[in-house]
C-alpha angles and dihedrals in degrees: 000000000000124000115208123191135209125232081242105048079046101057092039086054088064089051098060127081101262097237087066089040092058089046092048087049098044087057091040094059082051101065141146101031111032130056133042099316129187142172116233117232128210096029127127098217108070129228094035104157132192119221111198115210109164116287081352129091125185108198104197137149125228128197116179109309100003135085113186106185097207102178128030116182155116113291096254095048107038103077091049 
């Protein structure tokens, strides 16, 4: 399976303490199967997931054997 980033989930990435950023990247190279999924729900492109890990949420979409992580941030500030 192959993990795309976006230039935004990257740059947020340098931002976080590395020990977070280790923990974020472990469960992202986990998807799709395993983590607090869900599907996200009002949105025009289709297949857009949440991954849920702890105040950090990873919004990406995944279609067969891709996973682009489009949006990597806090919970308040995530669905802006």
């Amino acid at each position: 399976m192959k993990i795309y980033y976006s230039k935004t989930s990257i740059k947020h990435l340098q931002k976080i303490k590395k020990d977070v950023v280790k923990n974020i990247v472990e469960s992202i190279e986990k998807l799709p199967f395993k983590g607090d999924i869900k599907k996200m729900k009002g949105n025009k492109i289709k297949n857009i997931f949440r991954l849920r890990i702890g105040k950090y949420r990873i919004i990406y979409s995944f279609e067969k054997d891709i996973v682009k992580v489009i949006k990597i941030d806090t919970r308040g500030d995530v669905y802006k």
